[in-house]
C-alpha positions in Angstrom: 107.1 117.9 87.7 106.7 113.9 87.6 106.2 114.3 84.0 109.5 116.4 83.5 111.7 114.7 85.2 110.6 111.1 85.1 112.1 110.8 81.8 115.6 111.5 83.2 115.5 109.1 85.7 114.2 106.6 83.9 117.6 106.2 81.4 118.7 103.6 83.9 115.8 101.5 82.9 115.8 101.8 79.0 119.5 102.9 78.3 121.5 99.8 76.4 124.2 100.9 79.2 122.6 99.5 81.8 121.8 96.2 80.5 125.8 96.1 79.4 126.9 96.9 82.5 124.8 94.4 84.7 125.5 91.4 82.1 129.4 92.1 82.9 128.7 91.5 86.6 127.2 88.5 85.4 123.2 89.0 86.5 121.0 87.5 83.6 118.7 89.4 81.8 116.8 92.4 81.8 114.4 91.9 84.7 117.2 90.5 87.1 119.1 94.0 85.7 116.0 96.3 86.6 115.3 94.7 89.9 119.1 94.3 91.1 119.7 97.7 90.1 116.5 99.1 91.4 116.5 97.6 94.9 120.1 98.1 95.1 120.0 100.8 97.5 117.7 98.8 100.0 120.9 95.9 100.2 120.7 92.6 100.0 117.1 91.9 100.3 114.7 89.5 99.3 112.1 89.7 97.1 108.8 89.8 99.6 110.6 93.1 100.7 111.3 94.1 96.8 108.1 92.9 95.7 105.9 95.1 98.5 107.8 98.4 98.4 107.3 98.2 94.3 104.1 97.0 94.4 102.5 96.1 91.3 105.0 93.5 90.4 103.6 89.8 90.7 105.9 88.4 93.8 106.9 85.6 91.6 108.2 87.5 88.8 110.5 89.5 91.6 111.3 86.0 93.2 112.7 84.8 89.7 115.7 87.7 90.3 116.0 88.2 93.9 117.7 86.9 95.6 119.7 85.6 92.5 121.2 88.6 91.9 123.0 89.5 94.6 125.2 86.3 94.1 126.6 87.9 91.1 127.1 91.2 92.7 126.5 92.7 95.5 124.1 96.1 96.2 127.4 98.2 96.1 128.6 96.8 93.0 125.3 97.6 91.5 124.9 101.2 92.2 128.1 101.3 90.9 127.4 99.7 87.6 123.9 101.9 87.2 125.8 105.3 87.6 128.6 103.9 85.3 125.8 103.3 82.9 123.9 106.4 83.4 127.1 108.5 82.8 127.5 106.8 79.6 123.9 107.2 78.2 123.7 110.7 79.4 127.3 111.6 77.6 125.9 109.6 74.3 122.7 111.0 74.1 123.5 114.3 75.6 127.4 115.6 75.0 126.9 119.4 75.4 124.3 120.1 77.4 125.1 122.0 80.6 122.8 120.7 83.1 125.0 123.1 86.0 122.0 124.6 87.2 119.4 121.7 86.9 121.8 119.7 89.0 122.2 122.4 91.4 118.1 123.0 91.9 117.2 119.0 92.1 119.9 118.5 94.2 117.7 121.0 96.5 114.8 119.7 95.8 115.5 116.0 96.1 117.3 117.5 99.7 114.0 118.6 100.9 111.8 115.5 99.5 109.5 113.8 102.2 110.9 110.2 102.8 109.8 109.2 106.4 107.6 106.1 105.5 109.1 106.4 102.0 111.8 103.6 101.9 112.7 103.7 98.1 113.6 107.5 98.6 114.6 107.0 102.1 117.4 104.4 100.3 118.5 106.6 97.6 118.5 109.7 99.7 121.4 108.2 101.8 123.4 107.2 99.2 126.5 109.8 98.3 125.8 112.5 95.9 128.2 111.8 92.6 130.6 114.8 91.4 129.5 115.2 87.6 126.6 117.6 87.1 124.6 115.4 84.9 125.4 112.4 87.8 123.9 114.6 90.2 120.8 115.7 88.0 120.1 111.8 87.7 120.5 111.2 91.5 117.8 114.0 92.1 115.2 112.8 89.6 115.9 109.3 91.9 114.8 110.3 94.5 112.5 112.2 94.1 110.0 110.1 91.6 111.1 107.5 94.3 109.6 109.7 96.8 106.9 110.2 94.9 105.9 106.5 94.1 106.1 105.6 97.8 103.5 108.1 98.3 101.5 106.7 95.4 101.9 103.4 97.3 100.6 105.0 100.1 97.8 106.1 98.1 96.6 103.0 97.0 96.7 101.0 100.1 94.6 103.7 101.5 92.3 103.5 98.6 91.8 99.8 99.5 93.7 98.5 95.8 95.6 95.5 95.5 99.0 95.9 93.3 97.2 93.7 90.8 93.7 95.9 91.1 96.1 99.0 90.8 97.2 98.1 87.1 93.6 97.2 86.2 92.6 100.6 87.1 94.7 102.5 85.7 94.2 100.3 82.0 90.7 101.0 82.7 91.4 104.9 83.2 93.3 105.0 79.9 97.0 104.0 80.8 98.9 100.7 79.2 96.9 97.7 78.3 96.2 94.8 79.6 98.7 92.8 77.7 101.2 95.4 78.4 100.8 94.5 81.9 100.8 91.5 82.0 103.3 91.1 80.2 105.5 92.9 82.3 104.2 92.7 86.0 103.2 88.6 85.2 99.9 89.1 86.4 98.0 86.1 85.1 94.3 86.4 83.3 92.8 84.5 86.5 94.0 86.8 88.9 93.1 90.0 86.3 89.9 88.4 86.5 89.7 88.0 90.5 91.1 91.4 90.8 88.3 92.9 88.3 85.1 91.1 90.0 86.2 92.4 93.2 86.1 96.0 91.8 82.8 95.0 90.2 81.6 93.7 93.4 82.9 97.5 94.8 80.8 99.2 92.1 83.8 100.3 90.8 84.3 98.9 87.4 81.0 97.7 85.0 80.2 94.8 83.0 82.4 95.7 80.3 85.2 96.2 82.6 85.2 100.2 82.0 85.3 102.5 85.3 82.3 103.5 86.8 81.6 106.9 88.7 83.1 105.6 91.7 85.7 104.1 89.9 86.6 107.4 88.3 86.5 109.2 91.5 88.8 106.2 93.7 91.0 106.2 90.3 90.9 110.6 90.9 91.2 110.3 94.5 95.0 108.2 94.4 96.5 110.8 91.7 95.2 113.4 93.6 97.1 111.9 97.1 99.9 111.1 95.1 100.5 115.1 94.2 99.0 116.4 97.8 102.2 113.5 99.1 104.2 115.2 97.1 104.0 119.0 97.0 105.5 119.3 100.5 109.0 119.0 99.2 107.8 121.2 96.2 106.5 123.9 98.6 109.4 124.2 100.2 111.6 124.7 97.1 109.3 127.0 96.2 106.7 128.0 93.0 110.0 130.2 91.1 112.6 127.6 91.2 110.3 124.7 90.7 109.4 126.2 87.8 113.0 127.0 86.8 113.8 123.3 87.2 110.8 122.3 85.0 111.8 124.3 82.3 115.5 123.1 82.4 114.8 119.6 82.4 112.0 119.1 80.2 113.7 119.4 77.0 115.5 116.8 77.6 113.1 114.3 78.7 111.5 115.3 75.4 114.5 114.2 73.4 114.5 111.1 75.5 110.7 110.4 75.0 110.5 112.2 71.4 113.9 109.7 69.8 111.9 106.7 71.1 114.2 106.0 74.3 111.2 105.7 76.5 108.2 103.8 74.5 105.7 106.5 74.9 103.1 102.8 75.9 105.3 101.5 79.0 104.5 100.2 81.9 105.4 102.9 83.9 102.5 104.8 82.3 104.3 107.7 81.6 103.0 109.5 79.1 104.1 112.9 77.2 101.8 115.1 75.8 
């Protein structure tokens, strides 16, 4: 379900719209966009609360745009600016579709997603639902992949991995590189290096800095938390409407990933296959 309905939700991030609508307010550049707009529905916070509840940024790179940002708009003026954008991407890239019932089932879904220690979803889950079906349908894929990545914090912290140890793992397991990392979480080379001796030292990574046995199993053990985190608000949808859901939404996160919206190497790590 992450897979299908990521996509969706992540037209904020990639859209030109977005970045259009947040250089009106004034913010300045793409990062300051992503983390005002992102954070938004915390308020006005700063960045050691942004950079914790997101996790594998660097702090500093979240300090650069917060609390910055909220002196060219405020939180309110934000979420205003990403459903603005959102409605414009999703008209553009998708004028006839009748997303009616999708709306309709993630609405229920995202209704029934676990947020209690989950403050990402917690925030969007309190926000107002927007009238337009396709609003809607972008407002449930919100929050629930927010729902889902506070678990997958949760999953890491138990698992005893930094933010910065997260992203080497998951290179090491096959996800983005490196460089793609680093390039866009600011990690620098001495503490990728410090992060990957200490996951040596843990017999988790070898020499050459591929995953060992453990490593495979600590890297196994997160995903598979992640999903257990998850499924409670899929179980109680249920196994025939989740499925209905899936099968609405998922072609059109493969237009999205398929027409190169989404870079199929991001640092999300989403991939489609």
């Amino acid at each position: 379900m992450w897979k299908a309905l990521e996509p969706y939700h992540a037209i904020t991030y990639f859209s030109p719209e977005t970045r259009t609508a947040t250089d009106a307010l004034g913010l300045k550049g793409g990062w300051m966009s992503y983390f005002g707009c992102r954070a938004a529905p915390l308020g006005p916070v700063g960045p050691e609360i942004v950079a914790a509840a997101f996790y594998n940024f660097h702090p500093a790179m979240v300090a650069r745009s917060l609390p910055d940002a909220w002196t060219y708009a405020t939180p309110a003026q934000l979420l205003d600016a990403r459903l603005t954008a959102v409605d414009n991407a999703v008209r553009r890239l998708f004028p006839d579709a009748d997303v009616a019932r999708a709306a309709e089932l993630g609405q229920r879904a995202a209704e029934v997603a676990p947020v209690a220690g989950r403050p990402i979803a917690a925030a969007n889950a309190a926000l107002e639902w927007p009238d337009e079906p396709h609003l809607v349908l972008w407002q449930a894929t919100t929050i629930l992949r927010e729902s889902r990545g506070d678990g997958h914090v949760a999953a890491l912290v138990a698992a005893g991995l930094s933010p910065c140890q997260a992203l080497v793992t998951i290179s090491a397991a096959g996800g983005p590189s490196k460089e793609i990392f680093q390039l866009n979480r600011r990690w620098s080379d001495d503490e990728w290096t410090a992060a990957s001796d200490d996951l040596r030292s843990r017999g988790l990574l070898d020499a050459s800095g591929a995953l060992t046995d453990a490593g495979r199993a600590l890297r196994q053990q997160v995903e598979d938390t992640t999903d257990s985190l998850a499924d409670q608000g899929w179980r109680a949808v249920g196994d025939e409407l989740t499925e209905e859901l899936h099968d609405l939404v998922r072609p059109l996160s493969a237009v999205l990933m398929s027409e190169g919206l989404i870079p199929p190497d991001n640092p999300m790590a989403l991939r489609w296959d």
